[in-house]
C-alpha positions in Angstrom: 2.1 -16.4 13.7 1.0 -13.8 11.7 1.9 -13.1 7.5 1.4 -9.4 7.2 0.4 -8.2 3.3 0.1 -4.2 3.1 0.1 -2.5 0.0 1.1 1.0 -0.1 2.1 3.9 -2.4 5.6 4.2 -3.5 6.1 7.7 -1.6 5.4 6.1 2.4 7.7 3.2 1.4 11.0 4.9 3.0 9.5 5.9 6.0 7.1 2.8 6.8 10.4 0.3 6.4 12.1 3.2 8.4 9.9 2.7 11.1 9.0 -0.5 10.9 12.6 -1.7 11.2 13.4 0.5 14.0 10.8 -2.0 16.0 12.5 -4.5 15.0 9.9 -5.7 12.2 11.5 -7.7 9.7 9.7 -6.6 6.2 10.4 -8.3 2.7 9.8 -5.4 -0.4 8.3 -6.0 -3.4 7.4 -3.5 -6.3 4.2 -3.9 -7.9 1.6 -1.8 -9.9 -1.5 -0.2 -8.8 -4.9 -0.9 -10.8 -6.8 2.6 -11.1 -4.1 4.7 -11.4 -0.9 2.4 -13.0 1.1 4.1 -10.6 4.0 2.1 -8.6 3.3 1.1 -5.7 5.3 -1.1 -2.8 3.7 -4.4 -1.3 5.3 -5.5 2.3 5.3 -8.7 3.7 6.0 -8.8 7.6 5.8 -12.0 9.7 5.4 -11.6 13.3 3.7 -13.5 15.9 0.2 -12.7 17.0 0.9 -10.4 19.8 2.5 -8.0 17.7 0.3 -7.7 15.1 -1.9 -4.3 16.4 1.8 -2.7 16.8 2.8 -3.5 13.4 -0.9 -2.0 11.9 -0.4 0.9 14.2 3.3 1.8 12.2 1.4 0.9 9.0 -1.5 3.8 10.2 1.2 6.3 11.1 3.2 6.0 8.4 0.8 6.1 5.3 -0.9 8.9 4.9 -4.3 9.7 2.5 -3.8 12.4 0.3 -5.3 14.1 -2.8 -3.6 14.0 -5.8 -4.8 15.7 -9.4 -5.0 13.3 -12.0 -6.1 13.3 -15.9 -9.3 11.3 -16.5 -8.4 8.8 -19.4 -10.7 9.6 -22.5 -13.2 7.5 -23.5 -12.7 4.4 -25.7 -15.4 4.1 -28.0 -17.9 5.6 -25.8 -20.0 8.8 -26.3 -17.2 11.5 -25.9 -19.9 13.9 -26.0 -19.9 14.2 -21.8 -16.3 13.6 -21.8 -14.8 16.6 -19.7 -10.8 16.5 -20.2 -10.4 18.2 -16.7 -8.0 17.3 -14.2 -10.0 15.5 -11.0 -9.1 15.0 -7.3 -8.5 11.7 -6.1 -7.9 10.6 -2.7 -4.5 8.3 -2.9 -2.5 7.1 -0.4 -2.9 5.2 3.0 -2.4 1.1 3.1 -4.5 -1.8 1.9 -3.8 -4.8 4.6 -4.4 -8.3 4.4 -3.7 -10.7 7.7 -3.1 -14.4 6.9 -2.4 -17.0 9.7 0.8 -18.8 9.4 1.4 -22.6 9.8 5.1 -22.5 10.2 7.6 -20.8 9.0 11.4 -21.7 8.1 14.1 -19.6 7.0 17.6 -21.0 5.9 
């Protein structure tokens, strides 16, 4: 058995738990905070046994998309603000950070 950590971004959460539900995935939400860009983002935790794992990374792939997104540069903090240019830059956000732990056993009551 399988313990399936992704970590997506707030706007595929609907329609990865959408999806992953309608194969019968059982997912556990929780809401957590991105580093670079202290946006929201959505960490899942699936179980399922080994032989569905590639099915369950496959709904992940499908359902969270990269995308660019503008974003303010934060100014600099006691640094030479000479170079600092207070332009909007593109970012690529989006898509799914996965981590696959094996599972000893697993209970629920």
């Amino acid at each position: 058995m399988k313990l399936i950590i992704a970590v997506i971004q707030d706007k595929d959460t609907n329609r990865l738990t959408d999806a992953l539900g309608g194969e019968n995935f059982k997912t556990t939400k929780l809401a957590t905070t991105g580093g670079f860009l202290k946006e929201g983002n959505t960490t899942l935790m699936i179980g399922c046994e080994d032989e569905y794992v590639d099915e369950a990374l496959n709904i992940i792939r499908d359902n969270c998309s990269q995308r660019e997104q503008m974003v303010a540069p934060i100014s600099p903090m006691g640094g030479n603000a000479d170079s600092y240019i207070p332009k909007p830059v593109k970012v690529e956000v989006g898509g799914a950070t996965v981590f696959i732990l094996p599972i000893e056993s697993f209970m629920q009551f």
